[in-house]
Backbone as CSV, one residue per row, in Angstrom:
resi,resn,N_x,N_y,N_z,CA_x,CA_y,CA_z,C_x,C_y,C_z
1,UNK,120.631,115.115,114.471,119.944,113.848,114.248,119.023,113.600,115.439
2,UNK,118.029,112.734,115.333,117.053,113.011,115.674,117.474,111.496,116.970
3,UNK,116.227,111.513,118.186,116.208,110.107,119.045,115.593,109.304,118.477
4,UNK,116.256,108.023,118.228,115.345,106.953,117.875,114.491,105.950,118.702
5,UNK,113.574,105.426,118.624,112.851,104.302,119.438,111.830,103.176,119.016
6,UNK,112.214,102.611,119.592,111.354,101.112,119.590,110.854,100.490,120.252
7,UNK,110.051,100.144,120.868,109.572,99.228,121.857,109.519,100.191,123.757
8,UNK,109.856,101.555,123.023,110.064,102.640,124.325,111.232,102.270,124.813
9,UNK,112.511,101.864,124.334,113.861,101.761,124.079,114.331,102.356,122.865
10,UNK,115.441,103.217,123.648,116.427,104.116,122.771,117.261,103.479,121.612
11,UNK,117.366,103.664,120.264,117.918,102.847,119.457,118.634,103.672,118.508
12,UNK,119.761,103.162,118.298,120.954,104.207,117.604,120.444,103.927,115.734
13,UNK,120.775,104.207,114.818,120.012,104.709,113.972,121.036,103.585,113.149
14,UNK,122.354,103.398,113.361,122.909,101.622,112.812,122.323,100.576,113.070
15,UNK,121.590,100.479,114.524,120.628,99.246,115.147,119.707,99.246,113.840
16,UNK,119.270,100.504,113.522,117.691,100.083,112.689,117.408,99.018,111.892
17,UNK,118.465,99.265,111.050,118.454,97.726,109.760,118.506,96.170,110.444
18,UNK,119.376,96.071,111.592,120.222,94.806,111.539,118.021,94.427,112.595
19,UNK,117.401,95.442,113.199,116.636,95.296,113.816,115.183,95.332,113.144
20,UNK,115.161,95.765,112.229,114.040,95.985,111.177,114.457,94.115,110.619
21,UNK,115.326,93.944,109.998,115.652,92.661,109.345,115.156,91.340,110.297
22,UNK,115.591,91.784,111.581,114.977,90.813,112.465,113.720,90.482,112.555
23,UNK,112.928,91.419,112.769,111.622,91.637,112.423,111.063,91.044,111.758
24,UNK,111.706,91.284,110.704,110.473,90.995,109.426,110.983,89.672,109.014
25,UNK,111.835,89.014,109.711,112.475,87.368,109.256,111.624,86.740,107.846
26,UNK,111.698,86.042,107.474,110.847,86.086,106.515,109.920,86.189,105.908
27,UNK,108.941,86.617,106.654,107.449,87.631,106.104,107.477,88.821,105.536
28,UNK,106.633,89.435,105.065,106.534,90.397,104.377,105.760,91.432,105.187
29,UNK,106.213,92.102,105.742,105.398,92.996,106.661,105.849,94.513,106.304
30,UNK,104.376,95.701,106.711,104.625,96.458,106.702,105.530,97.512,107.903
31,UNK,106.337,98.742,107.751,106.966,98.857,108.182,106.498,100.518,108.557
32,UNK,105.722,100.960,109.861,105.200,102.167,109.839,106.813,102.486,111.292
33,UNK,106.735,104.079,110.804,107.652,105.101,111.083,106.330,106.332,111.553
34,UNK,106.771,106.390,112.701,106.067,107.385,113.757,107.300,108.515,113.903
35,UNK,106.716,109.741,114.031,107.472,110.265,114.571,106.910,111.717,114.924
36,UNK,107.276,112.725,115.929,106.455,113.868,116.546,106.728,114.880,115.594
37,UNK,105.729,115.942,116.365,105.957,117.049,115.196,107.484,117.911,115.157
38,UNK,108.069,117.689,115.821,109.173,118.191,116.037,110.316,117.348,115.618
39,UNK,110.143,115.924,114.607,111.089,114.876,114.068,111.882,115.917,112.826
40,UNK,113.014,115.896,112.836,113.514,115.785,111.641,113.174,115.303,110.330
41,UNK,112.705,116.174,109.492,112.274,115.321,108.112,114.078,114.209,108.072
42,UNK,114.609,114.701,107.949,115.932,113.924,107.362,116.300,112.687,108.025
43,UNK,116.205,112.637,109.280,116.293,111.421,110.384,114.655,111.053,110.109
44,UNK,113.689,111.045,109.915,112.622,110.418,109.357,113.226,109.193,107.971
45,UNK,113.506,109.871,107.327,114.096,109.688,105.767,115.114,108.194,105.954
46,UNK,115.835,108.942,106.908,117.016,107.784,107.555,116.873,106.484,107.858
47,UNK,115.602,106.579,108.542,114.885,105.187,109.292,114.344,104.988,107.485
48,UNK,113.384,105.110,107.352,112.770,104.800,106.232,113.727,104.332,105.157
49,UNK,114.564,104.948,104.731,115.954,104.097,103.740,116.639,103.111,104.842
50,UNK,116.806,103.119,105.984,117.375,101.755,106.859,116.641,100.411,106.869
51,UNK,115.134,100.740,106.846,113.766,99.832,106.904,114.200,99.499,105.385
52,UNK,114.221,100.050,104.253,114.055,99.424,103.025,115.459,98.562,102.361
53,UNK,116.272,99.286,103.215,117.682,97.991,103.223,117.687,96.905,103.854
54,UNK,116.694,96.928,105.483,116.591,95.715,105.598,115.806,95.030,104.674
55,UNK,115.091,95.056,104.126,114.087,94.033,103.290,112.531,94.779,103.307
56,UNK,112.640,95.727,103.950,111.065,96.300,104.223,110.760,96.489,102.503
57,UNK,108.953,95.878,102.179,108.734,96.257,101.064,107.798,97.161,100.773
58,UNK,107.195,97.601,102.105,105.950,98.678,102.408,106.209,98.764,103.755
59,UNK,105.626,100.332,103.338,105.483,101.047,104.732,104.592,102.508,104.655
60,UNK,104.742,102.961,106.404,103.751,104.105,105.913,104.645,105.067,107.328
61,UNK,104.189,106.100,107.038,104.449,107.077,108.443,103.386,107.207,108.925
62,UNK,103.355,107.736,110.579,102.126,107.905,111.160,102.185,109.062,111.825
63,UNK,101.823,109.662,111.875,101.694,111.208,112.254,100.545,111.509,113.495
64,UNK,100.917,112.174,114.494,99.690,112.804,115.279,99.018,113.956,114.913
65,UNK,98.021,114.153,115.056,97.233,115.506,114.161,97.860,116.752,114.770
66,UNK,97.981,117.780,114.001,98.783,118.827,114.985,97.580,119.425,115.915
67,UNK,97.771,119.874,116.894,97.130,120.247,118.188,96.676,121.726,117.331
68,UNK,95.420,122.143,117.788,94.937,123.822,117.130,94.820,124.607,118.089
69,UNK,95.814,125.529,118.285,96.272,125.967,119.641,96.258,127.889,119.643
């Protein structure tokens, strides 16, 4: 499983929901998921189903372009 983060603080992957929910208190906001080229598709996946249990109703991933090396 992969490191999680937020705010450039380490965050255990149970935090996500109760912290995504906080977030988005009652607005409707989108919910983008970053992660390097070296993320786990599956711990990607993880956050993204944690975000949509808290209440997230959109979202997107954000990706860095891969380097052409």
């Amino acid at each position: 499983m992969g490191v999680f983060n937020y705010g450039g603080n380490v965050v255990k992957l149970e935090s996500i929901r109760p912290l995504v929910k906080r977030l988005l208190g009652s607005q409707e906001r989108p919910v983008i998921v970053q992660g390097d080229e070296g993320a786990d598709f599956g711990s990607v996946l993880r956050v993204v189903d944690e975000a949509k249990l808290a209440g997230a109703q959109s979202g997107s991933l954000a990706t860095e372009p891969i380097s052409q090396s």
